[in-house]
N, CA, C and O atoms as CSV, one atom per row, in Angstrom:
chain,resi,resn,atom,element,x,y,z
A,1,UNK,N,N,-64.244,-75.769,30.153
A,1,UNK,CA,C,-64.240,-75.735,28.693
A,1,UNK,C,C,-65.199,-74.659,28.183
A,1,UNK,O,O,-64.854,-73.863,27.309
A,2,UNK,N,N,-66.584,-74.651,28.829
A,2,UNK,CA,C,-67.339,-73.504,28.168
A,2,UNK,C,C,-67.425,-72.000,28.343
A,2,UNK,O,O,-68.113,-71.185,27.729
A,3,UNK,N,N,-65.994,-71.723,29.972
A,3,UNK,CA,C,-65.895,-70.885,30.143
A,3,UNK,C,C,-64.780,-69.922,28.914
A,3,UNK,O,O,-64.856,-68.755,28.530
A,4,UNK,N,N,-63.662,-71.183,28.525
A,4,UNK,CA,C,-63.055,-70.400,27.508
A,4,UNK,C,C,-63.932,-70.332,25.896
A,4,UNK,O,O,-63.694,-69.369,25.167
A,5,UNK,N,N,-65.056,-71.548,25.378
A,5,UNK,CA,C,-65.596,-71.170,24.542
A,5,UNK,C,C,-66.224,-69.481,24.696
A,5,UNK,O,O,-66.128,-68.706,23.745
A,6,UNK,N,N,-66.712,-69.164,25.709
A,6,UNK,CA,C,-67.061,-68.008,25.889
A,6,UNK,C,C,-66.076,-67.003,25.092
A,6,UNK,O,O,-66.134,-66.482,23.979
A,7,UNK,N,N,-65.135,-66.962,26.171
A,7,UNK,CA,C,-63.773,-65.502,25.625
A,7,UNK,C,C,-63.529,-65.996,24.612
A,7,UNK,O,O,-62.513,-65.341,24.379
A,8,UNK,N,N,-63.634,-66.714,23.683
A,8,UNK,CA,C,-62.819,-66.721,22.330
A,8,UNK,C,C,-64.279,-66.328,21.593
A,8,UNK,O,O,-64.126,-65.521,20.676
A,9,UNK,N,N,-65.358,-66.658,21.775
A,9,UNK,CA,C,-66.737,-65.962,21.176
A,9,UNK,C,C,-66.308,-64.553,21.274
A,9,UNK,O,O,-65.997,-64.007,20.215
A,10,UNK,N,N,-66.226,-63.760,22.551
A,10,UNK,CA,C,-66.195,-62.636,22.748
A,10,UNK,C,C,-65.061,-61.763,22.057
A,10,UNK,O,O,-65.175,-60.612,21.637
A,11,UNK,N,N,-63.821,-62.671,22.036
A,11,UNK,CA,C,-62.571,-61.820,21.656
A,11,UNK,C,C,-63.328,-61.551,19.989
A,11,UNK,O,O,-63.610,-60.438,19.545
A,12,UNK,N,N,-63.551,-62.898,19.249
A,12,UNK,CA,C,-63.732,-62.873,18.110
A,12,UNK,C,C,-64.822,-61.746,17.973
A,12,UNK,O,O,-64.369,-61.142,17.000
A,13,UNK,N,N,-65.678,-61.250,18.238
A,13,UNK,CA,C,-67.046,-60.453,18.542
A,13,UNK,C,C,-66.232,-59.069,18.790
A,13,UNK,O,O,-66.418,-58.230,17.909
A,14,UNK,N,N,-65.545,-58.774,19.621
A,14,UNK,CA,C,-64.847,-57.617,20.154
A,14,UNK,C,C,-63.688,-57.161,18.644
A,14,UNK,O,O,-63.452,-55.981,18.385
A,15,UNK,N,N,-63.274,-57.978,18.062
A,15,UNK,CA,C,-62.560,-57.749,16.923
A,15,UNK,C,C,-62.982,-57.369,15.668
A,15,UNK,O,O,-62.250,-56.688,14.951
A,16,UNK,N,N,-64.460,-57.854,15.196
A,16,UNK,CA,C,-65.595,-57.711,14.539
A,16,UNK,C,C,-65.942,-56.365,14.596
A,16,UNK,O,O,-65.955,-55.664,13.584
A,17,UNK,N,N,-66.207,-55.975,15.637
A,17,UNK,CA,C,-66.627,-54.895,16.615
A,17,UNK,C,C,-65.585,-53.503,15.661
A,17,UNK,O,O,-65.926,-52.558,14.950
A,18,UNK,N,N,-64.445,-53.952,16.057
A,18,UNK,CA,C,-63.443,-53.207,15.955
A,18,UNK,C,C,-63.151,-52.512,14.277
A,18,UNK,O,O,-63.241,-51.354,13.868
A,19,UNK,N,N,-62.735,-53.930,13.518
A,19,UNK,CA,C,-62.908,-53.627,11.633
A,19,UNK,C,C,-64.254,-52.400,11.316
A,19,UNK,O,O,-64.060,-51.349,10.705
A,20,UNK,N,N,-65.469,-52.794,11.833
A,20,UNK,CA,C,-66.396,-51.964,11.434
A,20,UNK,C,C,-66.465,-50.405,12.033
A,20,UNK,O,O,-67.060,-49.392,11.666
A,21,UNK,N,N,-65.860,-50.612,12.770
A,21,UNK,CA,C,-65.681,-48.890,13.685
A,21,UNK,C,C,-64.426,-48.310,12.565
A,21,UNK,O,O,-64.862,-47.528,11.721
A,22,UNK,N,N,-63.418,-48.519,12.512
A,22,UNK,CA,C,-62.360,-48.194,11.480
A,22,UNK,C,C,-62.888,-47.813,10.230
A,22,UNK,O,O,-62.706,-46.646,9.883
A,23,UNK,N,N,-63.743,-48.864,9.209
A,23,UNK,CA,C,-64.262,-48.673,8.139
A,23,UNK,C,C,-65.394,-47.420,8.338
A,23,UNK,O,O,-65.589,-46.932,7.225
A,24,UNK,N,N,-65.922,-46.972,9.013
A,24,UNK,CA,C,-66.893,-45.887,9.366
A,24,UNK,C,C,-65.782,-44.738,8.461
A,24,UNK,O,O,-65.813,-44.042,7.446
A,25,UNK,N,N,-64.682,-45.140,9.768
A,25,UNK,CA,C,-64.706,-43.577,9.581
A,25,UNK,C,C,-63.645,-43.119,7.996
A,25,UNK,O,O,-63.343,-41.989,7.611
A,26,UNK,N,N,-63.264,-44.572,7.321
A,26,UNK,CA,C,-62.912,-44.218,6.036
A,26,UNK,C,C,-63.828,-44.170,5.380
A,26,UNK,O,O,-63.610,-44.302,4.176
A,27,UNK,N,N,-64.839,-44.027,5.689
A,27,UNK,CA,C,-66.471,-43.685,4.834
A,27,UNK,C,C,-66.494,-42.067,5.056
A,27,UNK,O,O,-66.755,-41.219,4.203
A,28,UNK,N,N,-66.304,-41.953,5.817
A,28,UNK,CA,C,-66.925,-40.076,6.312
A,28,UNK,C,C,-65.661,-39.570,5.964
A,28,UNK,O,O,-65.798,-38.403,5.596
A,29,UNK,N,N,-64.079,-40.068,5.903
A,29,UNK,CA,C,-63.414,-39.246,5.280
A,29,UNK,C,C,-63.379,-39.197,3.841
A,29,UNK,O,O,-63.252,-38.082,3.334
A,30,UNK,N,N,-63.509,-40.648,2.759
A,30,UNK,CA,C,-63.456,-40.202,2.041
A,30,UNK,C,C,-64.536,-39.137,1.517
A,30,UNK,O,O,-64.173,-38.253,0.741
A,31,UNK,N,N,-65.739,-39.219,1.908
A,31,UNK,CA,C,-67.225,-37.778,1.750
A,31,UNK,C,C,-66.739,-37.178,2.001
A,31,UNK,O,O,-66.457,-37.227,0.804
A,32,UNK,N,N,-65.989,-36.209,2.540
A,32,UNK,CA,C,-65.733,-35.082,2.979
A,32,UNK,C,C,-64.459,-34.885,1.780
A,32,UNK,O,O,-64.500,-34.039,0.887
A,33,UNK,N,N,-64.035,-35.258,1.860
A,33,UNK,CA,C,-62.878,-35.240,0.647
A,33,UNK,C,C,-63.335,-35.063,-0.561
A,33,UNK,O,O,-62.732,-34.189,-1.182
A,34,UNK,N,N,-64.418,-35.720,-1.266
A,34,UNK,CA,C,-64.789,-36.026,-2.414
A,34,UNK,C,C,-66.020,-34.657,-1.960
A,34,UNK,O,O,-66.160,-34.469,-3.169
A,35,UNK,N,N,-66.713,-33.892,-1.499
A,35,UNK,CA,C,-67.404,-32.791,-0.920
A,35,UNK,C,C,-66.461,-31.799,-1.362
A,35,UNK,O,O,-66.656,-31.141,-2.384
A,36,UNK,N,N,-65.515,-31.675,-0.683
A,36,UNK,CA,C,-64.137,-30.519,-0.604
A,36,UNK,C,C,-63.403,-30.394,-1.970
A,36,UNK,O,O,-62.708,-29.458,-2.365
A,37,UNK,N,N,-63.753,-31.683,-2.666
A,37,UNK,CA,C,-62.631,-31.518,-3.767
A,37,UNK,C,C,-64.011,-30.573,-4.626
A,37,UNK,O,O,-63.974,-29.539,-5.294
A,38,UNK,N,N,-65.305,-31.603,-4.182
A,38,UNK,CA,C,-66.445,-30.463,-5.699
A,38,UNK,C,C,-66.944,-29.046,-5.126
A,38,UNK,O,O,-67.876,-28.528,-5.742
A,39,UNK,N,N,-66.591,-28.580,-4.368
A,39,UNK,CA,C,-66.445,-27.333,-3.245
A,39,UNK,C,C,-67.781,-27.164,-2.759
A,39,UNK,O,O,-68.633,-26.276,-2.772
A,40,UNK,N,N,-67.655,-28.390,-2.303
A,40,UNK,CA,C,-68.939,-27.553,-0.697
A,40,UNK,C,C,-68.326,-27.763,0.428
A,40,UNK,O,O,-67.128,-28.016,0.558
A,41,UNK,N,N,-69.396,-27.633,1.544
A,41,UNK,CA,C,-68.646,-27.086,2.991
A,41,UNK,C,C,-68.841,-27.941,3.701
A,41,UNK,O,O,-68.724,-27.534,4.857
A,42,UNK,N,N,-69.180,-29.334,3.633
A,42,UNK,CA,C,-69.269,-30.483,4.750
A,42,UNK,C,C,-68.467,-30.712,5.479
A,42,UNK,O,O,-68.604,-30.999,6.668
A,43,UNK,N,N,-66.895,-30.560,4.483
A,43,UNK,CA,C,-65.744,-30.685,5.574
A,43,UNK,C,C,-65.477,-29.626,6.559
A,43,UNK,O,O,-64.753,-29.845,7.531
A,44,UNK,N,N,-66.196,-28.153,6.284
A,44,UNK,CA,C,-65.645,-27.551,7.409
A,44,UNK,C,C,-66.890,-27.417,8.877
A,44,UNK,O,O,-66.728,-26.938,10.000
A,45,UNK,N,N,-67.995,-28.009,8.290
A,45,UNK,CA,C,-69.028,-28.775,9.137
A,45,UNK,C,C,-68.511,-29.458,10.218
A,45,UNK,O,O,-68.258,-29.002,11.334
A,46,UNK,N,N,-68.360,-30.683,9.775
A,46,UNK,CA,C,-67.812,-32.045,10.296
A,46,UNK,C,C,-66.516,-31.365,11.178
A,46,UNK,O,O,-66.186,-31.767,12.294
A,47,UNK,N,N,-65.919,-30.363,10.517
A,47,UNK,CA,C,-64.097,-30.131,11.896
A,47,UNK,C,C,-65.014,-29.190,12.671
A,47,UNK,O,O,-64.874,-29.265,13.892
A,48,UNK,N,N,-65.880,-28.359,12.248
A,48,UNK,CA,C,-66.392,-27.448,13.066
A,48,UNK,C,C,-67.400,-28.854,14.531
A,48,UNK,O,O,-67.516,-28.473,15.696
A,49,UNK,N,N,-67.654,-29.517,14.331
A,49,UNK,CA,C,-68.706,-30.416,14.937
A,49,UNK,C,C,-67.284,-30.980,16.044
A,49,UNK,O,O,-67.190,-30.887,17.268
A,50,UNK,N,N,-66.405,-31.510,15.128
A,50,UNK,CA,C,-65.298,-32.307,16.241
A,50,UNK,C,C,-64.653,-31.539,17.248
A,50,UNK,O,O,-64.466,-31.887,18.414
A,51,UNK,N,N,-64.198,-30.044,16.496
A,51,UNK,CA,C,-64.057,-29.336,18.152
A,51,UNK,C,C,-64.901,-28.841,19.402
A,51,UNK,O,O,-64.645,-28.686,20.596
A,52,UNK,N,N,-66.291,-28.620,18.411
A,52,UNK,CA,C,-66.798,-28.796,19.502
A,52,UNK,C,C,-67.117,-29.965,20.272
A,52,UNK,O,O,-67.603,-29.931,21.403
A,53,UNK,N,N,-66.813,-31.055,19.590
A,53,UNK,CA,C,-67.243,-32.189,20.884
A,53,UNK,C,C,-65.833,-32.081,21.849
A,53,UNK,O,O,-65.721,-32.255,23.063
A,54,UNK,N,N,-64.939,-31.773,20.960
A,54,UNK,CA,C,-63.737,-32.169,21.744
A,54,UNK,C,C,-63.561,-31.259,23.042
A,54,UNK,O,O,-62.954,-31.632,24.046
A,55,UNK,N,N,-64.293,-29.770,22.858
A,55,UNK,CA,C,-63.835,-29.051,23.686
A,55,UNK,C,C,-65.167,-29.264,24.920
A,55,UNK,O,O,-65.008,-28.612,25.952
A,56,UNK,N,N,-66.066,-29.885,24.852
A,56,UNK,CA,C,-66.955,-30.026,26.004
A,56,UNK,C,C,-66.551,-30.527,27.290
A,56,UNK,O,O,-66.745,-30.002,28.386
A,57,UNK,N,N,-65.753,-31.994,26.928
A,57,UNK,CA,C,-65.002,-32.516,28.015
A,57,UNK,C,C,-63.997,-31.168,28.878
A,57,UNK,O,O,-64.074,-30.846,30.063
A,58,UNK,N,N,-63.314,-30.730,28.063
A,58,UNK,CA,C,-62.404,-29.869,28.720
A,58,UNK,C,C,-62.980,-28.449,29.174
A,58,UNK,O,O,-62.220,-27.502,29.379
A,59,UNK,N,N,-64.138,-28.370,29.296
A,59,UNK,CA,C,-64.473,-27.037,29.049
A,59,UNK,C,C,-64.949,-27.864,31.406
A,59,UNK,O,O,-64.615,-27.436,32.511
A,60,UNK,N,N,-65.856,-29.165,30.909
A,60,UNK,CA,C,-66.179,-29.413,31.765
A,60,UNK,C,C,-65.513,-29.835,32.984
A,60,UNK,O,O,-66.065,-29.698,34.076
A,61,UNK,N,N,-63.995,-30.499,32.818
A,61,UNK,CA,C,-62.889,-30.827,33.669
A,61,UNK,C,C,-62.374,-29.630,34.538
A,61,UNK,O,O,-62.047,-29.585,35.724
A,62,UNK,N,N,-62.427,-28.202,33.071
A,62,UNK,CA,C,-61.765,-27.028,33.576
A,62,UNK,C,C,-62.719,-26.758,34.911
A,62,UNK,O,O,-62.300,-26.816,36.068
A,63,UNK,N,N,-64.102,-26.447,34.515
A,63,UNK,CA,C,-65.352,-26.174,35.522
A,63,UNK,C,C,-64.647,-26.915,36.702
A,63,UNK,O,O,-63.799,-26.226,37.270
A,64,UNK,N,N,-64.805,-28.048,37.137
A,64,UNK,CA,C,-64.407,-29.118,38.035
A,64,UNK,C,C,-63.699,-28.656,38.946
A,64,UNK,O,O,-63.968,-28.345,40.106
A,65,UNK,N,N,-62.318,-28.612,38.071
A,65,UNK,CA,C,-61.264,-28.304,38.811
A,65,UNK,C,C,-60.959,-27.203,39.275
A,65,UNK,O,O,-59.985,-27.005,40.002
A,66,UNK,N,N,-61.995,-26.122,38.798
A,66,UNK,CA,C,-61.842,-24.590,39.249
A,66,UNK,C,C,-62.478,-24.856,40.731
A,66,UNK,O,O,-61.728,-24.591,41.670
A,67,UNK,N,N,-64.157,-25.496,41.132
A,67,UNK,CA,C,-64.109,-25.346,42.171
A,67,UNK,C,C,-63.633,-26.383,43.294
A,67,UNK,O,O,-63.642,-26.145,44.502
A,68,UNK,N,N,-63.168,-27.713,42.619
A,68,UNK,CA,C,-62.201,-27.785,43.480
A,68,UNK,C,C,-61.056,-27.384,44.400
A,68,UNK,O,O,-60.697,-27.649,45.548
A,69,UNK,N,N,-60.572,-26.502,43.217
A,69,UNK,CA,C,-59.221,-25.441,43.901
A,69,UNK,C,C,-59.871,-24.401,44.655
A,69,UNK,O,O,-59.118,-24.022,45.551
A,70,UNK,N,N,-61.261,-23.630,44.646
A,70,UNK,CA,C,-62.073,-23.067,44.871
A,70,UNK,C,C,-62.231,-23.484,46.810
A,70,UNK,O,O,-62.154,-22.862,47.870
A,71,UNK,N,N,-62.478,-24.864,46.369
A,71,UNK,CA,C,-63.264,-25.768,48.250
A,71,UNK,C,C,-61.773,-25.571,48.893
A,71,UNK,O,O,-61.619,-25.064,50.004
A,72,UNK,N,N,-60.776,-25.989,48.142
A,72,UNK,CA,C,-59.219,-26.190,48.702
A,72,UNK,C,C,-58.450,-24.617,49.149
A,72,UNK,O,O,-57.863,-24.229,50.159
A,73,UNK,N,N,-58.711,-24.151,48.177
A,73,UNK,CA,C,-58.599,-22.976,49.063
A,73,UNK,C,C,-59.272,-22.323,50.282
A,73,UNK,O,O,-58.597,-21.833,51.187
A,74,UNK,N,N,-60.806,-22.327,50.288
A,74,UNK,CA,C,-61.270,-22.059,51.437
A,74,UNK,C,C,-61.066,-22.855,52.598
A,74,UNK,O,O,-60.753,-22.396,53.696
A,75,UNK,N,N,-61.240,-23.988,52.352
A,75,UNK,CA,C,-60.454,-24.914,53.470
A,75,UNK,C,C,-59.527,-24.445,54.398
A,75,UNK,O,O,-59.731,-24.340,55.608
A,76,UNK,N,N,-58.008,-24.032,53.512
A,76,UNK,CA,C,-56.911,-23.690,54.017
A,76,UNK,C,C,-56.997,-22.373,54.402
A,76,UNK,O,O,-55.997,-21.948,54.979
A,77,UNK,N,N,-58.085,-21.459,54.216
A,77,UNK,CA,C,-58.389,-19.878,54.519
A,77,UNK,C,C,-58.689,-20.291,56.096
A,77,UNK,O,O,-57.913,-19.910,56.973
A,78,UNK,N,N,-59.915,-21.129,56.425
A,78,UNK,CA,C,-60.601,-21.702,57.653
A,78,UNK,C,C,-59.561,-21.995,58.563
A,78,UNK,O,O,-59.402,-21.467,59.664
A,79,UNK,N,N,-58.650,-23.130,57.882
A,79,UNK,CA,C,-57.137,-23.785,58.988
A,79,UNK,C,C,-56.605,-23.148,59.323
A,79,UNK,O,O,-55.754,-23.616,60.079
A,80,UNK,N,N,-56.549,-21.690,59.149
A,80,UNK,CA,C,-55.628,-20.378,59.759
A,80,UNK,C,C,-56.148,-19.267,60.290
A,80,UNK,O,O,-55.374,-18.474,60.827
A,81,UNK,N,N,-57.613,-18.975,60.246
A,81,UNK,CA,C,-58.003,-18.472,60.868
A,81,UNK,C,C,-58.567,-19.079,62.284
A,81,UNK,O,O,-59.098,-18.333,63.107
């Protein structure tokens, strides 16, 4: 019994969780909107900020996988000589 009181604490907690992450970010869009409409530059801040987060991951996967293909090739240079 107190193992499912648990998960229904948690689901309910995890859902909680969830409403307030959503409402964030209709907070920061409507600012940026209401910024953009009285012409300043927050909104091109804020897109300038998201590509760069966005492109770190990929910048870092690319790194990765370069010397992976890098080890994999020398590998197969070694198996034939």
């Amino acid at each position: 019994m107190m193992i499912s009181l648990k998960k229904i604490i948690l689901l309910i907690f995890l859902l909680v969780i969830k409403v307030v992450v959503y409402s964030q970010c209709a907070m920061c869009k409507a600012v940026v909107e209401s910024d953009l409409a009285a012409g300043g530059t927050v909104g091109k801040g804020i897109n300038e900020g998201i590509l760069y987060l966005m492109a770190i991951p990929y910048i870092l996967m690319g790194t990765v996988g370069y010397f992976i293909y890098r080890h994999y090739k020398k590998n197969q240079l070694a198996e034939k000589a």
